[in-house]
C-alpha positions in Angstrom: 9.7 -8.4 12.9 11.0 -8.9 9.6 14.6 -10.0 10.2 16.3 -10.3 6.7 20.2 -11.5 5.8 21.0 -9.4 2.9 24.1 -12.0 1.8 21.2 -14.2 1.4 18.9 -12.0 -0.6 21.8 -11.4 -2.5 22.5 -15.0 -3.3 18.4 -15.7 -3.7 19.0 -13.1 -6.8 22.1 -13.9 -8.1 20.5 -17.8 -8.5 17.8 -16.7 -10.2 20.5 -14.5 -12.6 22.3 -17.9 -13.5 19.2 -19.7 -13.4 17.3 -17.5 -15.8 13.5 -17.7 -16.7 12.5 -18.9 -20.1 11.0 -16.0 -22.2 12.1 -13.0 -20.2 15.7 -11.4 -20.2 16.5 -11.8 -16.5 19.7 -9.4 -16.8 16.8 -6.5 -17.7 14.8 -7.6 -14.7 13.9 -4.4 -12.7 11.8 -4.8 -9.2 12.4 -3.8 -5.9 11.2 -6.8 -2.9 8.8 -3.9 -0.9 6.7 -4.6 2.4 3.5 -3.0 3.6 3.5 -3.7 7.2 5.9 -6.4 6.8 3.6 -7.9 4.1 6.1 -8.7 1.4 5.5 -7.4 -1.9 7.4 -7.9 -5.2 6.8 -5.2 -7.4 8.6 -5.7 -11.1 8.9 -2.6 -13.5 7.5 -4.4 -16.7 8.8 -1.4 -19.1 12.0 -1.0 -17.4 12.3 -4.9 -17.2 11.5 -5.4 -20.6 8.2 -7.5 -20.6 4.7 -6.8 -22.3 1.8 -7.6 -21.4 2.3 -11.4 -22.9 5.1 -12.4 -20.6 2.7 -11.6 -17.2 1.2 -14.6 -15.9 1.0 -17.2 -12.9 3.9 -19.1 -14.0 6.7 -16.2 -14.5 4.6 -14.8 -10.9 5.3 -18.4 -9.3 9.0 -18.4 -10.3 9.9 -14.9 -9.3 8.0 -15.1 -5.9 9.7 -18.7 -5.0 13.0 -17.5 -6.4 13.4 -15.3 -2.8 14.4 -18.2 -0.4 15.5 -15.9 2.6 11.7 -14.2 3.0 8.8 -15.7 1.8 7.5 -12.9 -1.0 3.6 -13.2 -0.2 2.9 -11.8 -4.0 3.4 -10.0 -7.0 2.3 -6.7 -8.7 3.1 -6.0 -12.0 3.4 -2.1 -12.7 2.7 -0.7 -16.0 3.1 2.9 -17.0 0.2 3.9 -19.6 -1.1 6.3 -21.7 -0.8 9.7 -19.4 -4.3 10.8 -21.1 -6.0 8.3 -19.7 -7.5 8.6 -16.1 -5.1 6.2 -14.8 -1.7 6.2 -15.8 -0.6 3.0 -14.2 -1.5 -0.3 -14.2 -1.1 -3.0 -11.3 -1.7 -6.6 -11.9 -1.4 -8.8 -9.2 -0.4 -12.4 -8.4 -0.4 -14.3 -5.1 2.9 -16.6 -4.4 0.8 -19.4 -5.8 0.1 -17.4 -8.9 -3.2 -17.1 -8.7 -4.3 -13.6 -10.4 -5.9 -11.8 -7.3 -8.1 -8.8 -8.2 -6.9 -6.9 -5.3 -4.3 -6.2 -2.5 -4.6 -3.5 -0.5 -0.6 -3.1 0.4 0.5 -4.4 -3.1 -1.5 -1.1 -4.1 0.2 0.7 -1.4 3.8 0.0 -2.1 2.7 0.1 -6.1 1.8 4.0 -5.0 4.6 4.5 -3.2 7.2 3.2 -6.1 4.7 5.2 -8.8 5.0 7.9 -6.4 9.1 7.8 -6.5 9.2 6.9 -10.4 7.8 10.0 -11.1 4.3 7.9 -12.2 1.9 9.5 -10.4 1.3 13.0 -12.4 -0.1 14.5 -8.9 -0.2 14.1 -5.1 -3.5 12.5 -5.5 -4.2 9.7 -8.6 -5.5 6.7 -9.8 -4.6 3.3 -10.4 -5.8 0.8 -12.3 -6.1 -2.8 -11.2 -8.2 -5.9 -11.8 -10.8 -4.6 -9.3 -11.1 -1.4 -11.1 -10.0 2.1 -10.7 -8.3 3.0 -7.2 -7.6 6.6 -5.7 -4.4 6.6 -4.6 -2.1 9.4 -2.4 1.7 10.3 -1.3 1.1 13.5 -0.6 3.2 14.6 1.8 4.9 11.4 1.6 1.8 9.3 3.6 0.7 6.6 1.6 -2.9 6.6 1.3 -4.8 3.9 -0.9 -8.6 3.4 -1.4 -10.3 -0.4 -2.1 -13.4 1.0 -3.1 -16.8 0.8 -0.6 -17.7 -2.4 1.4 -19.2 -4.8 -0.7 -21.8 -7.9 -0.8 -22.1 -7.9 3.5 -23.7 -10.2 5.2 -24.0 -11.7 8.6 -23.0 -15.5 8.3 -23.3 -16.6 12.0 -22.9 -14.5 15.3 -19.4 -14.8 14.7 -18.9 -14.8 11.5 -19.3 -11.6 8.8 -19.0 -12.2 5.5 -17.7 -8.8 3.3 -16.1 -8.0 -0.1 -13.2 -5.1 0.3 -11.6 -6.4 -3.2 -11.4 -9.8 -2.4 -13.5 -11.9 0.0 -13.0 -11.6 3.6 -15.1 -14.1 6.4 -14.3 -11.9 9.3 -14.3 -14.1 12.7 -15.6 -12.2 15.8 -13.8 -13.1 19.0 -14.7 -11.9 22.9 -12.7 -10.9 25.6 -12.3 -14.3 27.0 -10.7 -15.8 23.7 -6.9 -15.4 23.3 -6.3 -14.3 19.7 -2.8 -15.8 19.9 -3.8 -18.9 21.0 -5.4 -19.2 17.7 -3.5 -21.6 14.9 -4.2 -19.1 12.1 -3.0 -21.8 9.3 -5.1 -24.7 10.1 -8.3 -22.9 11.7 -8.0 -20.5 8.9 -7.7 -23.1 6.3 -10.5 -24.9 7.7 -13.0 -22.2 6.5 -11.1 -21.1 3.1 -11.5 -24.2 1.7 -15.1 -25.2 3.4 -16.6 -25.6 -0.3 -20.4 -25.6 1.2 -19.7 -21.5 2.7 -18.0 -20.2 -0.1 -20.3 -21.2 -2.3 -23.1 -20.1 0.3 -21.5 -16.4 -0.3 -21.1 -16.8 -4.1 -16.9 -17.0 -3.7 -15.6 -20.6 -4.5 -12.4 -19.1 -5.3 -12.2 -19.1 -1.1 -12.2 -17.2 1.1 -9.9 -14.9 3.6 -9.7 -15.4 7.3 -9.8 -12.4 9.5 -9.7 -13.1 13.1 -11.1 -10.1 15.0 -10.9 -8.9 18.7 -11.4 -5.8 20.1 -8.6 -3.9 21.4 -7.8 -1.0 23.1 -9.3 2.2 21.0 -9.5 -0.1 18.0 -9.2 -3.8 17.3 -6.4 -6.6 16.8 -6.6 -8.8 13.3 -4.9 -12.0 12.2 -5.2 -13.1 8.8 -5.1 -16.1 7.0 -4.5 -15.5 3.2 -5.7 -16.9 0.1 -2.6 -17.7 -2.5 -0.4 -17.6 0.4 -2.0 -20.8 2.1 -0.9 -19.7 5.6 -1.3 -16.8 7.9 0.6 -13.3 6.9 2.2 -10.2 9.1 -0.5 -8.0 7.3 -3.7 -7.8 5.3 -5.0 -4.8 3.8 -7.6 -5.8 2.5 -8.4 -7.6 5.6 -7.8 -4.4 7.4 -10.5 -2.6 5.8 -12.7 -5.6 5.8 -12.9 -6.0 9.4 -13.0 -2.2 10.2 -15.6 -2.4 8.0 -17.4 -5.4 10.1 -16.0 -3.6 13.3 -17.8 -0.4 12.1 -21.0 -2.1 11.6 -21.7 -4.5 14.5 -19.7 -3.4 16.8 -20.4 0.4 16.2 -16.3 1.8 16.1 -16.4 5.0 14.7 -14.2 5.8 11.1 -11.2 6.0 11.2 -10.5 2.2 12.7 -7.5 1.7 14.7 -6.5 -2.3 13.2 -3.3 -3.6 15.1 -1.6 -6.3 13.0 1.6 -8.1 13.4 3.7 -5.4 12.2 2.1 -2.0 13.2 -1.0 -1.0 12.8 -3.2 -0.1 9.7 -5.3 2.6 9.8 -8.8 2.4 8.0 -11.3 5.6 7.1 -14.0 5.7 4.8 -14.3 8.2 2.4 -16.1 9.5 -1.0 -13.5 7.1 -2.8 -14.4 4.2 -0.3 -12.4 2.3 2.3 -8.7 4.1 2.7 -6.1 2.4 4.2 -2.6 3.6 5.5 0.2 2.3 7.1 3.9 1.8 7.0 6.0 1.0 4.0 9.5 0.4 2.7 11.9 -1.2 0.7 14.0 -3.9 1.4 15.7 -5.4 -1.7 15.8 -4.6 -5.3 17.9 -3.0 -8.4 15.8 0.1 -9.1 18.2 2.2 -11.4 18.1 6.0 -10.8 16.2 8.1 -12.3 17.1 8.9 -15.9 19.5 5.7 -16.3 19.2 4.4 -19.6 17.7 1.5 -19.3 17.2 -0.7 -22.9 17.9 -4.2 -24.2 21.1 -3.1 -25.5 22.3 -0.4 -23.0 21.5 -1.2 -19.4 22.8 0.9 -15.9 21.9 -0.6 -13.1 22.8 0.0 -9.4 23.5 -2.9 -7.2 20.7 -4.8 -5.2 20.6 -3.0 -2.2 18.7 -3.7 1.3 17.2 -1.2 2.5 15.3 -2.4 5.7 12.0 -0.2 6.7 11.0 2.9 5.3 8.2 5.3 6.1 5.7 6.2 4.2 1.8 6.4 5.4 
């Protein structure tokens, strides 16, 4: 469980405040530290925090992610209000801790909906948002947070074990039996072991590496652990992993839509639909200075609320 000190997120921010960033107004900064699952998110407002399009990149993503001390941030998304006659009318671009610039992630894209969704971004109970992966259909209607990655793509059996699929990023999803203990597993190392075997990922066209699901069956669904790419170590949650290994478990093992997938925190719930793999789960906030709605919010007028925690949340 995510156990967090508040006093210590606190100080993590007010460090950074006195630090400062080079380039970027910190006092303007406006994000809120989100989780999906207990996968944890930093999602920055780049119009209410001041920054174009210029100031994004892996080394303001780095120092913002590393800047939070007391939990390890596992990435960035960068939200960006746009033109509301255009199909999508925001933006997400995100950034693993390391700063690489991911094309996907499944619960950055759900907490991005969820914080569109409370903004007043989203124009209805069903949209779309852009991201580096393309355009994905998003929901909160009725307050269930509801995301689609877009179809399965590029699968392809690897070994018995092993099945190799694109849900936005690349997954290598590891089949265990019954008689393997999933939690016996060392997620970081074994996982590491095949992200960075060069010969595989270049076998499946991905030399950027790969993701590490490891899969068992389990109860009415199946059980995941995930090693993650730009994290460099094994995370409480993976959407995209999620809907990868659904996706494998739907396939070979013959688990009928929608796929049960118990992770560390919870359970994520994968369907496929017209608009692709959907995902769901739980969401919340945990740390931020989002100002209320209607603050005035400029370089040379800011109201801000204090940082707040705000442990949990629902949200589907």
């Amino acid at each position: 469980m995510l156990d967090l000190d508040r006093h210590a997120l606190q100080a993590d921010y007010d460090d950074l405040r006195l630090r400062g960033v080079p380039g970027i107004d910190v006092e303007l900064l406006t994000f809120s530290v989100m989780h999906g699952n207990g996968n944890v998110i930093l999602v920055v407002d780049e119009s209410l925090s001041g920054l174009s399009a210029d100031d994004i990149g892996s080394g303001l993503a780095v120092e913002l992610c590393e800047s939070f001390t007391s939990v390890r941030v596992d990435g960035i998304a960068f939200v960006r209000t746009v033109d509301e006659t255009i199909d999508a009318p925001v933006r997400m671009t995100y950034f693993d801790r390391d700063g690489t610039n991911a094309s996907m992630c499944g619960n950055a894209l759900r907490c991005v909906t969820r914080y569109g969704d409370e903004r007043g971004y989203l124009r209805r109970a069903a949209d779309v948002v852009m991201t580096d992966d393309g355009p994905k259909w998003v929901s909160a209607a009725g307050g269930a947070i509801r995301v689609a990655l877009g179809a399965g793509r590029e699968f392809q059996r690897v070994t018995d074990e092993q099945y190799f699929v694109f849900s936005g990023v690349a997954h290598l999803v590891v089949l265990l039996d019954e008689s393997q203990d999933l939690d016996a597993i060392d997620v970081k190392t074994a996982g590491a072991a095949l992200r960075y075997d060069d010969r595989l990922c270049r076998q499946l066209n991905h030399p950027e590496g790969l993701h590490v699901d490891y899969m068992q069956r389990y109860e009415d669904g199946v059980r995941i652990r995930t090693y993650e790419v730009g994290v460099e170590d094994e995370t409480r949650a993976c959407g995209t992993g999620s809907a990868a290994s659904a996706y494998v478990a739907n396939r070979v093992w013959g688990l009928s839509y929608p796929v049960r997938v118990v992770v560390q925190e919870g359970e994520i719930q994968v369907e496929e639909t017209e608009h692709g793999l959907l995902i769901s789960g739980s969401t919340g906030h945990l740390f931020g200075n989002i100002p209320p709605i209607g603050a005035v919010t400029s370089r040379t007028e800011t109201s801000r609320t204090e940082p707040a925690l705000a442990i949990g949340g629902s949200g589907g």
